[in-house]
PDB file with SEQRES, HELIX, SHEET and CRYST1 records, atoms N, CA, C and O in Angstrom:
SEQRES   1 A   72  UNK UNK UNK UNK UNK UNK UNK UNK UNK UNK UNK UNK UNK          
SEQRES   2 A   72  UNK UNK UNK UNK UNK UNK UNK UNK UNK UNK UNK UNK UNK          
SEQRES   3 A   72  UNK UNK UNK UNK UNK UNK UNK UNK UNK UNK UNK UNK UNK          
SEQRES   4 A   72  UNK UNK UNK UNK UNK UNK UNK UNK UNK UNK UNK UNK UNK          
SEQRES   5 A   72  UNK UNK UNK UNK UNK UNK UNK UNK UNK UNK UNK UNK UNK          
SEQRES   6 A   72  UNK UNK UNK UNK UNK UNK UNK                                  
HELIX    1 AA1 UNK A    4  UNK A   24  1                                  21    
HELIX    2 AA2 UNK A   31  UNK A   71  1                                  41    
CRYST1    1.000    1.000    1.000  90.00  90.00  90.00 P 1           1          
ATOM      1  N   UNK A   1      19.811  92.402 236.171  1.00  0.00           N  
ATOM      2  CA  UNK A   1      19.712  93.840 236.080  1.00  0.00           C  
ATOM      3  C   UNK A   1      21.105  94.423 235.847  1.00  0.00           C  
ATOM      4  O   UNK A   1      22.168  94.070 236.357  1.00  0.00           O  
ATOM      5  N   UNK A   2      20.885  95.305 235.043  1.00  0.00           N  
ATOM      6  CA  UNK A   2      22.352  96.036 234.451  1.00  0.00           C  
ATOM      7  C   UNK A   2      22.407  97.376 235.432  1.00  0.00           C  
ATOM      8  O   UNK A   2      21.394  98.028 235.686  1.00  0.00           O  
ATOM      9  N   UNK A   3      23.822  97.724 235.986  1.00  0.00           N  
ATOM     10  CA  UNK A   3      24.146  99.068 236.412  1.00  0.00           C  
ATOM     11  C   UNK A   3      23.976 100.226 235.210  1.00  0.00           C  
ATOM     12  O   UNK A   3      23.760 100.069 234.008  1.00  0.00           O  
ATOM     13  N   UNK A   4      24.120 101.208 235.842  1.00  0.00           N  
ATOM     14  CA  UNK A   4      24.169 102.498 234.792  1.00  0.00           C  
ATOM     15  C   UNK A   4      25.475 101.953 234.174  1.00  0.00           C  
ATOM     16  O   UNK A   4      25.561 101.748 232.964  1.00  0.00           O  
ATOM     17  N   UNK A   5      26.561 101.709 235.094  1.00  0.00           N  
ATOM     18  CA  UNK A   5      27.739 101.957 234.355  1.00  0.00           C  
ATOM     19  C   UNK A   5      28.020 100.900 233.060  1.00  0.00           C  
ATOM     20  O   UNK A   5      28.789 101.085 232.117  1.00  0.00           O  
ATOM     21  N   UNK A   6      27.184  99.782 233.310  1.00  0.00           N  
ATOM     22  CA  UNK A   6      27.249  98.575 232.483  1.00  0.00           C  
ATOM     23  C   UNK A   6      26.661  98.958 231.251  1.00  0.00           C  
ATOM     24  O   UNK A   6      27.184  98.698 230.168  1.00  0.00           O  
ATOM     25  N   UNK A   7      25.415  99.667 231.404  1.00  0.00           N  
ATOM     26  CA  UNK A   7      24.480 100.287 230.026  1.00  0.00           C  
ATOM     27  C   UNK A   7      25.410 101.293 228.916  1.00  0.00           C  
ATOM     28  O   UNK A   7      25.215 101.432 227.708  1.00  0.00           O  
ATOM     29  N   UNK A   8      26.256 101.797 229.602  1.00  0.00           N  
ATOM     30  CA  UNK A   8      27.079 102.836 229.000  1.00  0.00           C  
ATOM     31  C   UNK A   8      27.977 102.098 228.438  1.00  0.00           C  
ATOM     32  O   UNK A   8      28.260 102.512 227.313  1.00  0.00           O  
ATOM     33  N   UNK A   9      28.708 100.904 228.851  1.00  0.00           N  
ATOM     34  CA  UNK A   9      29.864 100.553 228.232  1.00  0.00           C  
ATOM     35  C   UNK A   9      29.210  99.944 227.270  1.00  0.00           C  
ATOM     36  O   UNK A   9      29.621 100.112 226.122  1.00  0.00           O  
ATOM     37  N   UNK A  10      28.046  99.100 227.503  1.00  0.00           N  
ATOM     38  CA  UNK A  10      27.807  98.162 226.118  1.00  0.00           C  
ATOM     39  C   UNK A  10      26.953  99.524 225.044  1.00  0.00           C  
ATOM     40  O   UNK A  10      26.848  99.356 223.829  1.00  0.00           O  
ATOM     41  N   UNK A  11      26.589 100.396 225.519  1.00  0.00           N  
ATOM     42  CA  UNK A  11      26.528 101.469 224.506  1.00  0.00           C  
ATOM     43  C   UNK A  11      27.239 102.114 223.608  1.00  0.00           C  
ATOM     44  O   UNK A  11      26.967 102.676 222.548  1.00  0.00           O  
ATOM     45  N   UNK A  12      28.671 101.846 224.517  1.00  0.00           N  
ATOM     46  CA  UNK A  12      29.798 102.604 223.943  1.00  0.00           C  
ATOM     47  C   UNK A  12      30.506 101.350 223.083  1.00  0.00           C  
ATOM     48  O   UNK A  12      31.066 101.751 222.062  1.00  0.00           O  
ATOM     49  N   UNK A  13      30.561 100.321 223.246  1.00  0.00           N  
ATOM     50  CA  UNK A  13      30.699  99.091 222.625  1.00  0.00           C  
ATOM     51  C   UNK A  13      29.974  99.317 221.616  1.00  0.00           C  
ATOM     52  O   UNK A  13      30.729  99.355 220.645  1.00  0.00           O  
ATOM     53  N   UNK A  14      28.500  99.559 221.180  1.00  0.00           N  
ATOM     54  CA  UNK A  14      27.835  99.296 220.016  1.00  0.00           C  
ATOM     55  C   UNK A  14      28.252 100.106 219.177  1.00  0.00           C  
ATOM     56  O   UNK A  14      28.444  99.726 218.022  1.00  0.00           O  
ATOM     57  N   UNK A  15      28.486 101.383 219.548  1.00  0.00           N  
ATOM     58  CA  UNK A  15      28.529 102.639 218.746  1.00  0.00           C  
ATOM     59  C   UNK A  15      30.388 102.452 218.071  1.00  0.00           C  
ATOM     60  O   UNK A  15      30.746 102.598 216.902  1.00  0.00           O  
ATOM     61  N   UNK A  16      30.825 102.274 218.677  1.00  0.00           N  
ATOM     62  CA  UNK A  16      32.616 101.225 218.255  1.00  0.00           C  
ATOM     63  C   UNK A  16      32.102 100.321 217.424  1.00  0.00           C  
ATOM     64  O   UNK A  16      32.445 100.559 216.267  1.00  0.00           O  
ATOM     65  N   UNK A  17      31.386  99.332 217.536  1.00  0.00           N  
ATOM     66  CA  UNK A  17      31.394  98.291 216.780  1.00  0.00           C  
ATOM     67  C   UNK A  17      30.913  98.978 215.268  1.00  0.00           C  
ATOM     68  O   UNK A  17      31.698  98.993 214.320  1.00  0.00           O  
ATOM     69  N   UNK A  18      29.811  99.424 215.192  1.00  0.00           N  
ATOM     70  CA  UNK A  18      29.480 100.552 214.211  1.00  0.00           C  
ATOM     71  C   UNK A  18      30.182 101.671 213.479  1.00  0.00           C  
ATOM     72  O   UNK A  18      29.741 102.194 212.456  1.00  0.00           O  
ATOM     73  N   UNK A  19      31.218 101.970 214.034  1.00  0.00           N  
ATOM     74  CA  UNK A  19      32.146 102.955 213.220  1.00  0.00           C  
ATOM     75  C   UNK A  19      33.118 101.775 212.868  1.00  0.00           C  
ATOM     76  O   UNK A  19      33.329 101.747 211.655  1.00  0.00           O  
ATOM     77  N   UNK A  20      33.724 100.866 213.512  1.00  0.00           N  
ATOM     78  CA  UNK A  20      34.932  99.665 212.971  1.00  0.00           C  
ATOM     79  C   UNK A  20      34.167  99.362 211.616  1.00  0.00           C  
ATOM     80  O   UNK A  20      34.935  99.144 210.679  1.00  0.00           O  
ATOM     81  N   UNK A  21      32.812  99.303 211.313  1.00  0.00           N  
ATOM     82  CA  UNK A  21      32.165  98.185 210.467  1.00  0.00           C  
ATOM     83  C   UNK A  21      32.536  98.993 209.580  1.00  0.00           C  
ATOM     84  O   UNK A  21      33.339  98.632 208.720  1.00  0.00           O  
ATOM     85  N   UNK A  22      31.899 100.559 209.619  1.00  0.00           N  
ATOM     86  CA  UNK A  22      32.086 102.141 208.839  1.00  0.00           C  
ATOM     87  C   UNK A  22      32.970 101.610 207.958  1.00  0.00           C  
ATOM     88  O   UNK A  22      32.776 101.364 206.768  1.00  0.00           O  
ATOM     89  N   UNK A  23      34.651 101.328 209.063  1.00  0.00           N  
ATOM     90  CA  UNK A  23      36.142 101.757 208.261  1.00  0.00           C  
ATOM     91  C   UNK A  23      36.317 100.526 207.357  1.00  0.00           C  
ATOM     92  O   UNK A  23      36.536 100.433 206.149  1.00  0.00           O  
ATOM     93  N   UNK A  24      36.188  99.821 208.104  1.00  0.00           N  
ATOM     94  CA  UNK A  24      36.276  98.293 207.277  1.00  0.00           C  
ATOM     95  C   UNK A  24      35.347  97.746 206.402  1.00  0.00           C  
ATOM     96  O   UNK A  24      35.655  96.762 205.729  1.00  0.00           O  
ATOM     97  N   UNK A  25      34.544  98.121 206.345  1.00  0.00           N  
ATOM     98  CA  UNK A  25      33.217  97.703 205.155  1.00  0.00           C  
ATOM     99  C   UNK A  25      32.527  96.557 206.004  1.00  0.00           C  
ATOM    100  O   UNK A  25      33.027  95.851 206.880  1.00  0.00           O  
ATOM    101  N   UNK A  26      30.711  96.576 205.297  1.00  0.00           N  
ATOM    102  CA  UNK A  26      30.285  95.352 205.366  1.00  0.00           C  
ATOM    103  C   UNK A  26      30.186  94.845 203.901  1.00  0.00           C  
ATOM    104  O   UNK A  26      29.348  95.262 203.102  1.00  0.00           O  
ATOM    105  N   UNK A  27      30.937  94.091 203.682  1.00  0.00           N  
ATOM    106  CA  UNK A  27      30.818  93.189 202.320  1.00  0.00           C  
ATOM    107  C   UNK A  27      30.842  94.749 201.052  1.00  0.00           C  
ATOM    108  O   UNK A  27      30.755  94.780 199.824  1.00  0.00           O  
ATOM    109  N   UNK A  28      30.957  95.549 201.805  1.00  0.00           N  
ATOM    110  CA  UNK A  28      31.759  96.137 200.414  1.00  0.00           C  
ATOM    111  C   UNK A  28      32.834  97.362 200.939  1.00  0.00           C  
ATOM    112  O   UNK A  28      32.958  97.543 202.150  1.00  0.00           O  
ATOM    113  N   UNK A  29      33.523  98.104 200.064  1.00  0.00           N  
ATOM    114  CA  UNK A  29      34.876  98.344 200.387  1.00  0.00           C  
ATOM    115  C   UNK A  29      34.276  99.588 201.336  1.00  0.00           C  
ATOM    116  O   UNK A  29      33.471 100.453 200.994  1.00  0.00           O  
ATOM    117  N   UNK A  30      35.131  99.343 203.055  1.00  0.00           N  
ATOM    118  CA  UNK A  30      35.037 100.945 203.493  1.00  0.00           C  
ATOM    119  C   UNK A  30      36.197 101.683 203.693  1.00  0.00           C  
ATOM    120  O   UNK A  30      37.233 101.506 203.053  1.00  0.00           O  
ATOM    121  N   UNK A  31      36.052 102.444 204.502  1.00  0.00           N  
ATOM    122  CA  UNK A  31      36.522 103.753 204.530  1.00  0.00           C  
ATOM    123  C   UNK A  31      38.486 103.170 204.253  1.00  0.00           C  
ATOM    124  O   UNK A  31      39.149 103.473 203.260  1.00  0.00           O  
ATOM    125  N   UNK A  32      38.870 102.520 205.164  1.00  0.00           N  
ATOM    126  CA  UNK A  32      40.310 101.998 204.787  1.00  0.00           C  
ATOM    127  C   UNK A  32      40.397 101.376 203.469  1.00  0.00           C  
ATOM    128  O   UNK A  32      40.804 102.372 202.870  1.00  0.00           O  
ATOM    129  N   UNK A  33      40.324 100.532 202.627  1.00  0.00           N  
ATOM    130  CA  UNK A  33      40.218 100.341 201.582  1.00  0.00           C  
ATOM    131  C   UNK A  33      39.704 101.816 200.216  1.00  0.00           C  
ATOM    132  O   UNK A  33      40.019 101.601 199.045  1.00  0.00           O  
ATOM    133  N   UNK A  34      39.314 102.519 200.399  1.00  0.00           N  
ATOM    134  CA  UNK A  34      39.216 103.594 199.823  1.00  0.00           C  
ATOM    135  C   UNK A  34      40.710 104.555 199.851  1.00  0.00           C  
ATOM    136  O   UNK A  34      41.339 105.343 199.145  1.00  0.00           O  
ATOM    137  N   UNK A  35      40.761 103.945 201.061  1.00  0.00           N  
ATOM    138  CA  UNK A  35      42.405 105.204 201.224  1.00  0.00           C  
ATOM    139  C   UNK A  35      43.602 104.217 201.106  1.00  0.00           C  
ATOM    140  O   UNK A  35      44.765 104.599 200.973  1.00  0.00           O  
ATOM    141  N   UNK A  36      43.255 103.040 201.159  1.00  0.00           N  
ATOM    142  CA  UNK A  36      44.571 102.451 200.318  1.00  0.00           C  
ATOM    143  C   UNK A  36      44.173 102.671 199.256  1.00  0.00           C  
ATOM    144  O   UNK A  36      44.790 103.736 199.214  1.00  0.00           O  
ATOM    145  N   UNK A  37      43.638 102.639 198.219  1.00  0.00           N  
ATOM    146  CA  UNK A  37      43.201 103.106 197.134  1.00  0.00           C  
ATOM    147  C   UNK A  37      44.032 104.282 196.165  1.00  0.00           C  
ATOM    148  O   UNK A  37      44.545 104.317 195.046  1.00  0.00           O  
ATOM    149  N   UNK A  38      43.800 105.342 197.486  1.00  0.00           N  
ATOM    150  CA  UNK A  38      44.074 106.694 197.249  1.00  0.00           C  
ATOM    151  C   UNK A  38      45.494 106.983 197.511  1.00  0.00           C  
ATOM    152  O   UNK A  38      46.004 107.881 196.842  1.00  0.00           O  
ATOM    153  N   UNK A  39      46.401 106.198 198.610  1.00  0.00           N  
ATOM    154  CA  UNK A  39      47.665 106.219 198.623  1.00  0.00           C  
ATOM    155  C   UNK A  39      48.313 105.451 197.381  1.00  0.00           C  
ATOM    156  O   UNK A  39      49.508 105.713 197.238  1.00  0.00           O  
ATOM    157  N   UNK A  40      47.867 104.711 196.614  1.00  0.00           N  
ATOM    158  CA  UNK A  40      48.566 103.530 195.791  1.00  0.00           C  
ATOM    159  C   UNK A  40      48.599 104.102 194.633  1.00  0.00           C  
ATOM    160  O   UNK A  40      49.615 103.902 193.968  1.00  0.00           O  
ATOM    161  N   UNK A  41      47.431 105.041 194.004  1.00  0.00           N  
ATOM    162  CA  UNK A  41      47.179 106.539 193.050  1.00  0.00           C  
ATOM    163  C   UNK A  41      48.501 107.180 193.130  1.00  0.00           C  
ATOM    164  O   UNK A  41      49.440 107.158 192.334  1.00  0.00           O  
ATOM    165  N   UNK A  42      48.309 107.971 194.695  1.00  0.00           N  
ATOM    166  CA  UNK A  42      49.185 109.141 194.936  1.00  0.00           C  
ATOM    167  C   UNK A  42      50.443 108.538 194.630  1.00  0.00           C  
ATOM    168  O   UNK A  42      51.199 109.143 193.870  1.00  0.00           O  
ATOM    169  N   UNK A  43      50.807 107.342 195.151  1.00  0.00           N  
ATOM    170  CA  UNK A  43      52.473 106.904 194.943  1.00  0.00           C  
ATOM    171  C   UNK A  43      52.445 106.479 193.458  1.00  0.00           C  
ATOM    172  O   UNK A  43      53.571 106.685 193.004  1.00  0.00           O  
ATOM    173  N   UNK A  44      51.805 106.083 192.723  1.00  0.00           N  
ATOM    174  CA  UNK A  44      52.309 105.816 191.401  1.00  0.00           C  
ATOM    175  C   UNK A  44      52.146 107.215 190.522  1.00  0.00           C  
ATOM    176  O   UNK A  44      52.669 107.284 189.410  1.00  0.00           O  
ATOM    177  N   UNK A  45      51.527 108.129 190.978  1.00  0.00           N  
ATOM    178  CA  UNK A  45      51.565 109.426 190.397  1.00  0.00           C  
ATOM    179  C   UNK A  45      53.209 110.443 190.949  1.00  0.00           C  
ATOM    180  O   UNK A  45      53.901 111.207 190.276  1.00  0.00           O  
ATOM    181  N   UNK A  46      53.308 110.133 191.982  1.00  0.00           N  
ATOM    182  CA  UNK A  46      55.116 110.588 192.468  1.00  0.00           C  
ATOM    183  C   UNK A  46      55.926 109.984 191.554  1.00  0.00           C  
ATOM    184  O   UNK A  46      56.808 110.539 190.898  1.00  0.00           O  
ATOM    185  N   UNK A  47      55.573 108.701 191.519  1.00  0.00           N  
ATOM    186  CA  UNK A  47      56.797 107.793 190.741  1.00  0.00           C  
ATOM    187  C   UNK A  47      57.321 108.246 189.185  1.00  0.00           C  
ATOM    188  O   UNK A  47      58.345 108.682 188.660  1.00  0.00           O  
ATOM    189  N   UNK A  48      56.110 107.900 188.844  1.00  0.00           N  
ATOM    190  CA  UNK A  48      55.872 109.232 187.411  1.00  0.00           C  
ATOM    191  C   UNK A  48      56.292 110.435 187.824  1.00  0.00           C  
ATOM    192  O   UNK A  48      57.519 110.373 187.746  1.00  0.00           O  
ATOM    193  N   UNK A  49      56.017 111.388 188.180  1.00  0.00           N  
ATOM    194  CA  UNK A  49      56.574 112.461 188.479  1.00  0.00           C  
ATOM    195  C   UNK A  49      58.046 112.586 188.483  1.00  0.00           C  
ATOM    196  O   UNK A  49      58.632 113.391 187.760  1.00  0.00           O  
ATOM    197  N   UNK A  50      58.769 111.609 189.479  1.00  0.00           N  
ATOM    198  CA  UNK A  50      59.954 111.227 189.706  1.00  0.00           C  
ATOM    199  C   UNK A  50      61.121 111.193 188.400  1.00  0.00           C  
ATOM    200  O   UNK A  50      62.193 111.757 188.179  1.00  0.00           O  
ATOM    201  N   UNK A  51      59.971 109.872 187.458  1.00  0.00           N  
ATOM    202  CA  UNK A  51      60.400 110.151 186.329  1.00  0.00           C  
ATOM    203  C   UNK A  51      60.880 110.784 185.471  1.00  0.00           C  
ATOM    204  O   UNK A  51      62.007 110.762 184.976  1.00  0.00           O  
ATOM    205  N   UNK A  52      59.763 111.538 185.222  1.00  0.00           N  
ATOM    206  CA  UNK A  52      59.575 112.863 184.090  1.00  0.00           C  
ATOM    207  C   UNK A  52      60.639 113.775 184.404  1.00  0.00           C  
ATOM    208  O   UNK A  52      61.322 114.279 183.512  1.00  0.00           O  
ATOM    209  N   UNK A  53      60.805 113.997 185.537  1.00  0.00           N  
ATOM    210  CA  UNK A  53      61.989 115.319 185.952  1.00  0.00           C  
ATOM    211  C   UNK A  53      63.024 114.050 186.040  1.00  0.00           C  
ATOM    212  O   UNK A  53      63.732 114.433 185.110  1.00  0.00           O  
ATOM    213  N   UNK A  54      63.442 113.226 186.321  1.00  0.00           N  
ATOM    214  CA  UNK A  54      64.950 112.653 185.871  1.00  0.00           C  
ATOM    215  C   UNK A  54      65.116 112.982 184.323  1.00  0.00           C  
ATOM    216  O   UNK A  54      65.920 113.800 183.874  1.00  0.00           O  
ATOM    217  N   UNK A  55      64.269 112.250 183.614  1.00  0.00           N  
ATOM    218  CA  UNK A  55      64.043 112.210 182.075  1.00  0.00           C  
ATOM    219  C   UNK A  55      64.730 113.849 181.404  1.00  0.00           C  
ATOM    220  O   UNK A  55      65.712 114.106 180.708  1.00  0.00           O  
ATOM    221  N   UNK A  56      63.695 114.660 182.003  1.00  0.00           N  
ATOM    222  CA  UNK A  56      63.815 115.930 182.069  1.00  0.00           C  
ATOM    223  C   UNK A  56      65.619 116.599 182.261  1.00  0.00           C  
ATOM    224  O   UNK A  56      66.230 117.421 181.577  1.00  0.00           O  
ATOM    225  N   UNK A  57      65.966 115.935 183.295  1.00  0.00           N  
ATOM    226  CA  UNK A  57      67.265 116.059 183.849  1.00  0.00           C  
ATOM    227  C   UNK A  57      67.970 116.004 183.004  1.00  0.00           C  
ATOM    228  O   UNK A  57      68.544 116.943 182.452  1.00  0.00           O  
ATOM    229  N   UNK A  58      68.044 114.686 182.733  1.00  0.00           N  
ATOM    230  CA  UNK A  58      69.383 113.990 181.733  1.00  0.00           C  
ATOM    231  C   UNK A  58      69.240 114.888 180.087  1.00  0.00           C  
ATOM    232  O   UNK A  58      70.228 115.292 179.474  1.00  0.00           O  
ATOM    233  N   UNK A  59      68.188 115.011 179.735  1.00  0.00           N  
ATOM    234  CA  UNK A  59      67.958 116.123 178.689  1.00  0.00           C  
ATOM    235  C   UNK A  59      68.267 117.256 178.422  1.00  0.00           C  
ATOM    236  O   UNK A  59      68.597 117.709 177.326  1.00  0.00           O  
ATOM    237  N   UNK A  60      68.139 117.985 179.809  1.00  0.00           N  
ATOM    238  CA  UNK A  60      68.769 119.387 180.161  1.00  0.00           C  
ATOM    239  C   UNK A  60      69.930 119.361 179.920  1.00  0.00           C  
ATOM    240  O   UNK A  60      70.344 120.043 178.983  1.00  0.00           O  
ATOM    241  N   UNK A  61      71.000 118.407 180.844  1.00  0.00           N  
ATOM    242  CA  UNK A  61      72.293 117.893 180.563  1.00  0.00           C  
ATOM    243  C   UNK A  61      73.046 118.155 179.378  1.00  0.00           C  
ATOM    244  O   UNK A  61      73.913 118.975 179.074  1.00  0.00           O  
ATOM    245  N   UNK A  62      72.355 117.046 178.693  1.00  0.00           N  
ATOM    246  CA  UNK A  62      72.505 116.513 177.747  1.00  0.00           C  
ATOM    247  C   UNK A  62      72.937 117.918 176.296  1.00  0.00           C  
ATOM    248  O   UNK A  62      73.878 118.042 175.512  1.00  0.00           O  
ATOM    249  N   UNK A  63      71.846 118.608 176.530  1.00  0.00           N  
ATOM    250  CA  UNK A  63      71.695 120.318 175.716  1.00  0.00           C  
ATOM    251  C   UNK A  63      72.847 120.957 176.335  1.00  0.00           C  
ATOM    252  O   UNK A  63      73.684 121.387 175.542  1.00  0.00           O  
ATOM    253  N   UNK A  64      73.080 121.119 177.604  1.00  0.00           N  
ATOM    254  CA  UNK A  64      74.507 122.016 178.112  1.00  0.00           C  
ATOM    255  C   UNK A  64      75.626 121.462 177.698  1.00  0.00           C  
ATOM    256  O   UNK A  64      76.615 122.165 177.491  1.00  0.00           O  
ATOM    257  N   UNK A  65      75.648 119.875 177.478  1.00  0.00           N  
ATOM    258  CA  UNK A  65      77.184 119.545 177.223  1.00  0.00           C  
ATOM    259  C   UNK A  65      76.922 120.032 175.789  1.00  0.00           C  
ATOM    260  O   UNK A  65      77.780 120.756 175.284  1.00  0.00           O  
ATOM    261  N   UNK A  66      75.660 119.662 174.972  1.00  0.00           N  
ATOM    262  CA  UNK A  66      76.240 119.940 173.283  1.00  0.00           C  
ATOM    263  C   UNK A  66      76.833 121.861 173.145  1.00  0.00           C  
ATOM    264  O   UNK A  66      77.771 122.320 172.493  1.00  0.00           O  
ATOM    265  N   UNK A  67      75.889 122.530 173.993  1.00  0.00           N  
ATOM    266  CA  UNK A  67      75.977 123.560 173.788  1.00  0.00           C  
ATOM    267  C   UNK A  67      77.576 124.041 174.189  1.00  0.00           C  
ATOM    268  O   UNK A  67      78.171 124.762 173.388  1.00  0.00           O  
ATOM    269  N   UNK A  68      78.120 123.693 175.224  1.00  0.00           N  
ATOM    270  CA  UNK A  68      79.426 123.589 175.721  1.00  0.00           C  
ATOM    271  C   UNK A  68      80.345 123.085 174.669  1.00  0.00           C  
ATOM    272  O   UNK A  68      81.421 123.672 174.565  1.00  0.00           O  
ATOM    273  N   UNK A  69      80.138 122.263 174.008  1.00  0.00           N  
ATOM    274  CA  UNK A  69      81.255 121.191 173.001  1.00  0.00           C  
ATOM    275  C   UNK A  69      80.670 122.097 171.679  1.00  0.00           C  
ATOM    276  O   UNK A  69      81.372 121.837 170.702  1.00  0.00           O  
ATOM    277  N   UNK A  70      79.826 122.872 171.418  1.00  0.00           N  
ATOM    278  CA  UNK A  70      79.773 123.706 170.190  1.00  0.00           C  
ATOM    279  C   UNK A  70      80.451 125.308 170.660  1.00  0.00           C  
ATOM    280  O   UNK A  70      80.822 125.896 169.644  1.00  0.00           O  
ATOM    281  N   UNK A  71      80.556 125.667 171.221  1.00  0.00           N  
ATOM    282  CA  UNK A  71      81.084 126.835 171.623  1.00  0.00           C  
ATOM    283  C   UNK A  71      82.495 126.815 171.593  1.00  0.00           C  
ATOM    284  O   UNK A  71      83.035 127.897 171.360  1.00  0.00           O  
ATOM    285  N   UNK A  72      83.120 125.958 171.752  1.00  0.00           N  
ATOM    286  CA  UNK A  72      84.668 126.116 171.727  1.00  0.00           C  
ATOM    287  C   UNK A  72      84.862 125.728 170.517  1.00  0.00           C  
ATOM    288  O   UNK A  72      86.002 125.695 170.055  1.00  0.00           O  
TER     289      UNK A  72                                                      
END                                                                             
């Protein structure tokens, strides 16, 4: 015979075991695997970003010195 208090923990055990399965998948991708997913997106979309405005940078530059070296 189980106590009350025993019924509750293995209740509270099942309902854990059931959201872990949630994050982690059964045999297909869950909830963590979706958001590595979504971080690995987001960082190669910064990186690019990163890019474009260096790129951007050195270009800008690049126009002030000519514009500078044509003015005098």
């Amino acid at each position: 015979m189980m106590t009350e208090f025993e019924g509750q923990v293995l209740a509270d055990l099942s309902v854990l075991k059931s959201q872990m399965q949630q994050v982690m998948g059964i045999g297909q991708p869950g909830r963590l695997t979706q958001l590595e997913r979504r971080v690995e997106r987001h960082e190669r979309s910064v990186q690019r970003m990163k890019g474009l405005f260096t790129a951007a940078g050195g270009l800008v530059t690049m126009v002030q010195v000519a514009v500078d070296y044509f003015r005098r």
